[in-house]
C-alpha positions as CSV (number, residue, x, y, z in Angstrom):
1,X,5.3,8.4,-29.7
2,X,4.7,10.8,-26.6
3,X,8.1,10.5,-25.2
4,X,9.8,11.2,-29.0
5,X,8.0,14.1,-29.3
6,X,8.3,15.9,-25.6
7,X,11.9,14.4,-25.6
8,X,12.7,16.0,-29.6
9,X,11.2,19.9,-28.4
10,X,12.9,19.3,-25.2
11,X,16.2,18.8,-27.4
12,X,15.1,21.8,-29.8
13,X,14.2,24.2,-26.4
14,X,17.9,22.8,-25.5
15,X,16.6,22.0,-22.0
16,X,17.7,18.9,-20.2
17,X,16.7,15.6,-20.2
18,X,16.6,14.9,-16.6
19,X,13.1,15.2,-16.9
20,X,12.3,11.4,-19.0
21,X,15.2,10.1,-16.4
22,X,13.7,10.7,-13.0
23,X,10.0,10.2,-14.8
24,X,10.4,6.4,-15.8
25,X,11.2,4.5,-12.7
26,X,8.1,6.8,-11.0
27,X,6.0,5.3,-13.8
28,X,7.3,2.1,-13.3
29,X,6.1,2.5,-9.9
30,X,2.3,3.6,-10.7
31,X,2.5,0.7,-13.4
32,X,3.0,-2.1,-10.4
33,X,0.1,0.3,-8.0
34,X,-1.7,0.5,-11.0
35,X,-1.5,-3.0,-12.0
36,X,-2.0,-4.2,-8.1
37,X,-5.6,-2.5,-7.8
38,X,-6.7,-3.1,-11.0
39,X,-9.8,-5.7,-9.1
40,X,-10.5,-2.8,-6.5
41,X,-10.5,-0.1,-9.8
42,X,-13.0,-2.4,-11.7
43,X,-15.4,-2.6,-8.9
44,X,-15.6,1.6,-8.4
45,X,-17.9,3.7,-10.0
46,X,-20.8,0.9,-10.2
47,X,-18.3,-1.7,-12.4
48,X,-17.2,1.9,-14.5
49,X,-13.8,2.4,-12.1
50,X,-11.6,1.2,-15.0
51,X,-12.9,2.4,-17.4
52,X,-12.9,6.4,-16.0
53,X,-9.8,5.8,-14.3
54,X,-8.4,5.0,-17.6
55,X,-10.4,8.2,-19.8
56,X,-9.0,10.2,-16.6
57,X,-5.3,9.2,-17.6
58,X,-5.9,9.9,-20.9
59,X,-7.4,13.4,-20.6
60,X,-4.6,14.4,-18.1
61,X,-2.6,13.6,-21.0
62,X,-4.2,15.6,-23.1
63,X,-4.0,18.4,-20.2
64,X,-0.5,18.5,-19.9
65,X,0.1,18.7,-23.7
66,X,-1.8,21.6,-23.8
67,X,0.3,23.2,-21.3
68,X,3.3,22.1,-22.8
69,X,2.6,23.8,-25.9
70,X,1.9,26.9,-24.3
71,X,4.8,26.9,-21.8
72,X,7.1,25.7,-25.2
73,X,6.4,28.9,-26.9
74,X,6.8,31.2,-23.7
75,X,10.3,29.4,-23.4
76,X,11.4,30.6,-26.8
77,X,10.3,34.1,-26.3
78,X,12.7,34.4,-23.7
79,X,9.7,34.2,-20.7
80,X,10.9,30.6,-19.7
81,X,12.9,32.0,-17.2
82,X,9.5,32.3,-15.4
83,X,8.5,29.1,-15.2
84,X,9.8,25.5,-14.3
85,X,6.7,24.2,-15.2
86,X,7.4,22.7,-18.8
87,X,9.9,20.1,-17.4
88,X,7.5,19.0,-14.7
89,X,4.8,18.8,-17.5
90,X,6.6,16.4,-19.8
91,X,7.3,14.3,-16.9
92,X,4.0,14.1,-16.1
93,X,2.0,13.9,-19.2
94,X,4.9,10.7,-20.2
95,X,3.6,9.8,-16.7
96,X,0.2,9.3,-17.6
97,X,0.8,8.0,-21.2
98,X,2.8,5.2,-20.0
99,X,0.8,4.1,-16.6
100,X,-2.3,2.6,-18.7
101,X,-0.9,0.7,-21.5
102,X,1.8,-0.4,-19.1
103,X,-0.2,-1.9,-16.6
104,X,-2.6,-3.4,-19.2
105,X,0.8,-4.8,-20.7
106,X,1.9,-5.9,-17.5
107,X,-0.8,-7.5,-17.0
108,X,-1.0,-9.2,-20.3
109,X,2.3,-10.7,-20.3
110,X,2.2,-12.0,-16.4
111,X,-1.2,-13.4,-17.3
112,X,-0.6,-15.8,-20.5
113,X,3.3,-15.9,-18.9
114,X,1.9,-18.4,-16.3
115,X,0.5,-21.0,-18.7
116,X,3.5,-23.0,-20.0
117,X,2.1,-23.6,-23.1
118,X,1.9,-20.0,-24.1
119,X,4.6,-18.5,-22.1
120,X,7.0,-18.7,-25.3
121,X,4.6,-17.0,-27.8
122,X,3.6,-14.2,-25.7
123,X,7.2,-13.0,-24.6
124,X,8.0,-13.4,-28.6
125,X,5.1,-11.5,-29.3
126,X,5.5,-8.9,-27.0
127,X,9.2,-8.4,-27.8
128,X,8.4,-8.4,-31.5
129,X,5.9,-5.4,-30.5
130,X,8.0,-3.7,-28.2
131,X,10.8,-3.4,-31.4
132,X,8.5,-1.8,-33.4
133,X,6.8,0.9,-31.1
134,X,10.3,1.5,-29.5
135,X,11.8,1.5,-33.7
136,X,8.8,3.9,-34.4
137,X,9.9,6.1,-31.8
138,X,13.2,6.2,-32.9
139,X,12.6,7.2,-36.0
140,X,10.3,9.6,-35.3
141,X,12.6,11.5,-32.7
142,X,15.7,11.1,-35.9
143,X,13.5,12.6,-38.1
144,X,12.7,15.9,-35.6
145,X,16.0,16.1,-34.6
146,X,17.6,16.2,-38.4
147,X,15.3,18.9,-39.0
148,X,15.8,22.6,-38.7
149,X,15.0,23.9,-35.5
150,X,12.3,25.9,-36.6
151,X,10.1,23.7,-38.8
152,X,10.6,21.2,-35.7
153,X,9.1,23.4,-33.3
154,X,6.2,23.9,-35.2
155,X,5.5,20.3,-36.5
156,X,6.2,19.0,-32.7
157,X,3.3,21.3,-31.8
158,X,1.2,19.6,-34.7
159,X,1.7,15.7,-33.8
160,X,1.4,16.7,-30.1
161,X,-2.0,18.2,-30.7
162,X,-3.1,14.9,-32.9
163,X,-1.9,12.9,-29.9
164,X,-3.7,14.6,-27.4
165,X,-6.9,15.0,-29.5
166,X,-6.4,11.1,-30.3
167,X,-6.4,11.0,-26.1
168,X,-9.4,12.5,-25.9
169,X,-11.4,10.2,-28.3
170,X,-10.2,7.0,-26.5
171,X,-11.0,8.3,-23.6
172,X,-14.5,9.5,-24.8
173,X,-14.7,6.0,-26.2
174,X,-14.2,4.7,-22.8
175,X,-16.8,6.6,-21.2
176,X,-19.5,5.9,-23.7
177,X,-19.1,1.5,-22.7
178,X,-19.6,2.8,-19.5
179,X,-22.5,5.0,-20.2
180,X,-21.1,8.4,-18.8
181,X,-21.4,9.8,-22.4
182,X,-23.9,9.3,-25.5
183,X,-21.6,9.0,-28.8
184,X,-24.8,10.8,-30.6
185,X,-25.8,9.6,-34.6
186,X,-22.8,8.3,-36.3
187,X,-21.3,11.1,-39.2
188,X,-19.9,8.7,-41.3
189,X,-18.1,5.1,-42.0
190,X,-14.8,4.9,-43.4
191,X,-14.5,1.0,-42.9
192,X,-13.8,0.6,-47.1
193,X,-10.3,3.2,-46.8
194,X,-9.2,2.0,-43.3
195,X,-10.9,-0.6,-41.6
196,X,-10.4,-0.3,-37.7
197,X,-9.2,-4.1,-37.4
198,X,-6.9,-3.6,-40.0
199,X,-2.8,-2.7,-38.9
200,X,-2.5,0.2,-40.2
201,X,-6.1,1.7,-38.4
202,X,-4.9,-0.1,-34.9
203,X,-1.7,2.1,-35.1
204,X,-3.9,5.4,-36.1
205,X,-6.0,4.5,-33.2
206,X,-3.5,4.2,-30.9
207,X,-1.8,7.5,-31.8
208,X,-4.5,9.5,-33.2
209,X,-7.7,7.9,-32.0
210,X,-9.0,7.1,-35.0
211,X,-12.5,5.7,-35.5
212,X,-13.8,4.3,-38.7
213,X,-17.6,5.1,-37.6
214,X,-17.5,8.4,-35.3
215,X,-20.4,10.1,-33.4
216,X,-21.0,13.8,-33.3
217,X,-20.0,13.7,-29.8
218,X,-16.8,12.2,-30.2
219,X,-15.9,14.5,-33.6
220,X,-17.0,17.8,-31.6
221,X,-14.9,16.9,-28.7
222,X,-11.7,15.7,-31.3
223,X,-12.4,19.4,-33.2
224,X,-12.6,21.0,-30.1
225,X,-9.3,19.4,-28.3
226,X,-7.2,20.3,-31.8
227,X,-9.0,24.0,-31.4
228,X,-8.0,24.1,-27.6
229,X,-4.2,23.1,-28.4
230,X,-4.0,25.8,-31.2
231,X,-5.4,28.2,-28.6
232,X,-3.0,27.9,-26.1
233,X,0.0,28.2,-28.5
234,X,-1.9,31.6,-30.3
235,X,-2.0,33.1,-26.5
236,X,1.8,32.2,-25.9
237,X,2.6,33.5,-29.3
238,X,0.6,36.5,-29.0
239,X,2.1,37.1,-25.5
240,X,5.8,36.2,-26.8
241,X,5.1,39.3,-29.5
242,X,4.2,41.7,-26.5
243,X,7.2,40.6,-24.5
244,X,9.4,41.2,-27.2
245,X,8.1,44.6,-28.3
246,X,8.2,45.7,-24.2
């Protein structure tokens, strides 16, 4: 879903896509590294590594969004011959989305591979699940792309900012098993409309970081990321107005 939406306002900026080519086999790369330390990773941070190494992923991806956004909207004033930032961004925030989930993939697949008993169901299920993220995808970069430009734009700035907020809540999540946070009293329980185990509320998790039974701490810092995003495309907007009347 990250790489649709970076690679459709990358297409709508009409910037290249060298950028997503040069980025994969690099996070092929930190997937192996990744996937290779994982032992050394569990054991840092007092038995936490994984777990903050993984919220640490997650928030840089949340990081680069944000600057995407705002170096986006400096790009379509006509100040994006400033910066080769946004590129670089993309790259890396696809970077950091991918390196997790595809070590944890990784090392799914070689795990239940080696038993012979298994080996057949888990490469059917994995290519069964790899179809439909990578059809997902798909159509969600179609459906961008046949828009017009502008209405694009602006709801590629609204999925990103779900993304990223959703990035922050896992990652917050993560932290709390580990202790490093306190979720604080739960608001509410929406178990009865989407029940976390059920399909449809794994796929919101895993794009939007949903949670049927949030804490205050989690829904401040899931307000606060969707406020942060909006902030930094009001500032490039509001800067884009004063380079155009200069």
């Amino acid at each position: 879903m990250v790489v649709s939406v970076l690679l459709a306002l990358s297409r709508n900026l009409r910037l290249s896509a060298n950028w997503l080519l040069w980025s994969l086999p690099v996070t092929g790369l930190f997937i192996l590294l990744f996937a290779s330390t994982l032992d050394a990773l569990t054991d840092a941070f007092d038995g936490a590594g994984q777990e903050v190494v993984s919220a640490g992923l997650q928030t840089a991806v949340f990081a680069g969004i944000v600057g995407v956004v705002f170096f986006a909207e400096s790009m379509r004033s006509g100040r994006g011959n400033k910066y080769q930032l946004l590129p670089w961004l993309m790259a890396v925030t696809v970077i950091c989305a991918m390196v997790r989930e595809g070590s944890e993939i990784l090392i799914y697949v070689t795990a239940f591979a080696a038993s012979g008993e298994n080996r057949v169901a888990v490469f059917a299920g994995s290519g069964i699940g790899a179809g439909i993220g990578i059809s997902l995808g798909v159509l969600l970069y179609a459906a961008l792309r046949a828009m017009p430009v502008e209405p694009a734009f602006r709801l590629c700035i609204v999925v990103m900012a779900l993304i990223g907020a959703g990035m922050v809540m896992q990652s917050t999540l993560l932290l709390e098993q580990v202790d490093w946070l306190q979720a604080g009293p739960q608001l509410w329980d929406s178990s009865s409309l989407v029940s976390e185990q059920s399909l449809a509320g794994q796929l919101l998790y895993a794009v939007f970081g949903y949670e049927a039974t949030p804490g205050l701490i989690q829904v401040l810092l899931y307000m606060g990321s969707i406020a942060l995003v909006a902030a930094a495309w009001a500032v490039s907007r509001r800067l884009a107005g004063e380079h155009y009347v200069s």
